[in-house]
C-alpha positions in Angstrom: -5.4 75.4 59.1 -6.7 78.2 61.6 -5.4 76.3 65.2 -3.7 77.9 67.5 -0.8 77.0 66.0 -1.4 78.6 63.1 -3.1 81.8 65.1 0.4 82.2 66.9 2.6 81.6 63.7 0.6 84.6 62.2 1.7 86.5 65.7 5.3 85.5 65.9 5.5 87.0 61.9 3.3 90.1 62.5 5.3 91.0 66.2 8.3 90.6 63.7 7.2 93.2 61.7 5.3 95.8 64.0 6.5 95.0 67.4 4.8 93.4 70.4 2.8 95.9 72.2 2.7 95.1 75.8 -0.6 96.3 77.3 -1.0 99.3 78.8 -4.3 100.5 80.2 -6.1 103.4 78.4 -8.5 105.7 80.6 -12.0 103.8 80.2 -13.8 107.0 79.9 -11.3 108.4 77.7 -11.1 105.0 75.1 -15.1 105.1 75.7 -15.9 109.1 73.9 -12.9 108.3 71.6 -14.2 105.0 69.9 -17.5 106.8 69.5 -16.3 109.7 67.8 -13.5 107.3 65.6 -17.4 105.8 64.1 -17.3 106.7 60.1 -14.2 108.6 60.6 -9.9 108.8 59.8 -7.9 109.1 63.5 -6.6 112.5 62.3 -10.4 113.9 62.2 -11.2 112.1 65.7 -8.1 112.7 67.3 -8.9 116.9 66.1 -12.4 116.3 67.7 -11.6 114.6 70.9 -8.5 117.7 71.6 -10.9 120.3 70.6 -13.5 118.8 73.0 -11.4 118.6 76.1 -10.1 121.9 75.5 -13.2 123.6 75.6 -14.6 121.5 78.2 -11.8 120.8 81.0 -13.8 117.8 82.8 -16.0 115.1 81.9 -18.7 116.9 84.0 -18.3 119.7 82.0 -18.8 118.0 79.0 -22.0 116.3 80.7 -23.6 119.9 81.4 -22.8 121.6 78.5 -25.6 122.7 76.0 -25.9 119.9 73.5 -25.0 122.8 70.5 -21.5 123.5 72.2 -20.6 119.8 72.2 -21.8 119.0 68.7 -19.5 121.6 67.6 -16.7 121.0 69.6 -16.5 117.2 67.9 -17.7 118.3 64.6 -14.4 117.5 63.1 -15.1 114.1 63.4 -18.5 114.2 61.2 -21.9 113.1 62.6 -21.8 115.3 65.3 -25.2 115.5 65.7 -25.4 112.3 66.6 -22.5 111.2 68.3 -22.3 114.1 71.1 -25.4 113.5 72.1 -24.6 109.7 72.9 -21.7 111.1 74.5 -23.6 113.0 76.9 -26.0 110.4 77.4 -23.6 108.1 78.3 -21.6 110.6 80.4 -25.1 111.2 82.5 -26.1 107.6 82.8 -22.7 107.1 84.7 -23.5 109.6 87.1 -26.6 108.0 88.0 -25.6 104.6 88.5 -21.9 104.9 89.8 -22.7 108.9 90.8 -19.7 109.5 89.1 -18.4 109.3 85.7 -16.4 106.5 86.5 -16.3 103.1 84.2 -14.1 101.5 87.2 -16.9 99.0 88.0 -16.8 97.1 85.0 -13.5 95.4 86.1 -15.8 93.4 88.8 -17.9 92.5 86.1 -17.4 89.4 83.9 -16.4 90.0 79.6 -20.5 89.3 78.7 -21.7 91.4 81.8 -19.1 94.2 81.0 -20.2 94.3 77.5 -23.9 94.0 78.3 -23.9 97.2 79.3 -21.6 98.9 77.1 -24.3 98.2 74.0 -26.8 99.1 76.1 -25.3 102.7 75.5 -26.8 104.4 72.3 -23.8 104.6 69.7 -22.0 102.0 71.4 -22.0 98.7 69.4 -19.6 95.1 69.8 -16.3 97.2 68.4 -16.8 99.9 71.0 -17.7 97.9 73.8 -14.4 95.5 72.7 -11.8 98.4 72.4 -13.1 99.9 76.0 -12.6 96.3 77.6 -9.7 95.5 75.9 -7.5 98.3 76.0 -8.7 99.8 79.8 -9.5 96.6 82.0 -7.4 93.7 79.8 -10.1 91.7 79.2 -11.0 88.7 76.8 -12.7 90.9 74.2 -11.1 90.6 70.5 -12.1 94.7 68.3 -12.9 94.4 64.9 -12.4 97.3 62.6 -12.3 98.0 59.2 -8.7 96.6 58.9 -9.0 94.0 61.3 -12.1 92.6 59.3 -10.7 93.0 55.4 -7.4 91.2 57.3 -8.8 88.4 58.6 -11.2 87.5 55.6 -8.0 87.6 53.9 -5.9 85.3 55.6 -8.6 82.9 55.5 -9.2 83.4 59.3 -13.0 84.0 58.9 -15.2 83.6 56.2 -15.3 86.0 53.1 -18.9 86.4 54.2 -18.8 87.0 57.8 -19.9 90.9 58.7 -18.4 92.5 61.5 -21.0 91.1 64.4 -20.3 87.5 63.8 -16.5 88.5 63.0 -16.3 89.8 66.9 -17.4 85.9 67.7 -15.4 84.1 65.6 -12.0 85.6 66.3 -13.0 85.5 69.9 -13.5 82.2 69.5 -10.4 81.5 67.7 -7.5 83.6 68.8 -5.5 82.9 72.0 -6.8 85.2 74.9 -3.7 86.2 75.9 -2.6 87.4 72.5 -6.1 89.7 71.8 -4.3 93.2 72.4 -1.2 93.0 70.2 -2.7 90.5 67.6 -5.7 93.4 67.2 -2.8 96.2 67.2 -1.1 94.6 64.5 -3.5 93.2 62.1 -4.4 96.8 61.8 -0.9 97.8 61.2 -0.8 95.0 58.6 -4.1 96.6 57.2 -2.3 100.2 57.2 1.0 99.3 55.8 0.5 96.8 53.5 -3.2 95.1 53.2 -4.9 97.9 51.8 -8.3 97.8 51.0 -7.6 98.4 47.1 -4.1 97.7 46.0 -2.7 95.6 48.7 1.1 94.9 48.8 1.1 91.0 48.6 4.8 90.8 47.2 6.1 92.4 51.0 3.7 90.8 53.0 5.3 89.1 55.5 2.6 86.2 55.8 1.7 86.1 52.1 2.5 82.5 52.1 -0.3 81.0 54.3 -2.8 84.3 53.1 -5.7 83.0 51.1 -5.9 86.1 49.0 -2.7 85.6 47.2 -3.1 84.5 44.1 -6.7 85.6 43.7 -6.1 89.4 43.7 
């Protein structure tokens, strides 16, 4: 069942109900310290964090310079500060020494396994980071997998019940339509918001409960 016919019939219903999302690019730098302060954490808290941390630090140099105490308190309100300000600054330093500026432009020459190569290399910065910053600031082939995204697909029968978020990032790559990876990813996770939930998902309003493999087993 899961061909690309099915993949965009899932689309067409899910655009229906959330929109279509044309792609816009994000900052790369930006999408980069907001993904890893979103690890283990709500958007409310990381969203709180990430404002709290450009306000006390105007620039990314700033940020880069700063003791490491002042930025694990500035992004405290996104738990694990500890440990994600000082990947932040790690990353923000290991930009100025190879681009001598903090500057993730030259991954748009690179190619989707290059690019994302040396995203992980970054400490904190694992396949759903590296995904979201190539998606959503250079457009490129790479398919996110959160929380939502993963209970959403396992679900509709699009991966296996057993696959863990590493091999999920391979599969859907693997299965969904390139050019559909940004607003697919948006709206699986506004399925997973709205009406998948986790524990008590709304199967009678679902709009694609008749080809979801869940229904009838909940």
């Amino acid at each position: 069942m899961n061909t690309a016919r099915h993949i965009l019939a899932l689309h067409d219903a899910l655009c229906a109900e959330y929109g279509e999302h044309p792609w816009r690019p994000d900052d790369a730098v930006e999408s980069l310290v907001l993904t890893i302060l979103s690890q283990n954490t709500n958007d409310v808290n990381r969203d709180r964090a990430f404002a709290q941390l450009r306000e006390r630090f105007p620039t990314w140099e700033a940020v880069r310079d700063a003791p490491e105490e002042a930025v694990v308190d500035a992004v405290r309100p996104a738990g694990l500060a500890p440990t994600k300000a000082p990947h932040i600054q790690i990353a923000l330093r290991r930009l100025t020494e190879e681009q001598g500026r903090i500057d993730l432009a030259f991954l748009e020459a690179l190619s989707v396994d290059e690019a994302r190569e040396w995203l992980v290399s970054l400490p904190g910065v694992g396949p759903k980071t590296a995904a979201i910053v190539l998606l959503f600031a250079f457009g490129k082939p790479a398919f996110p997998v959160d929380t939502h995204v993963h209970r959403v697909t396992r679900r509709l029968g699009l991966i296996p019940e057993t696959a863990g978020r590493e091999k999920a990032h391979v599969l859907l790559e693997a299965l969904v339509p390139p050019e559909i990876y940004y607003p697919f990813h948006l709206n699986l996770i506004e399925h997973g918001r709205a009406i998948c939930h986790a524990r008590t998902p709304e199967c009678a309003r679902c709009v694609v409960r008749n080809v979801c493999a869940y229904v009838g087993n909940e």
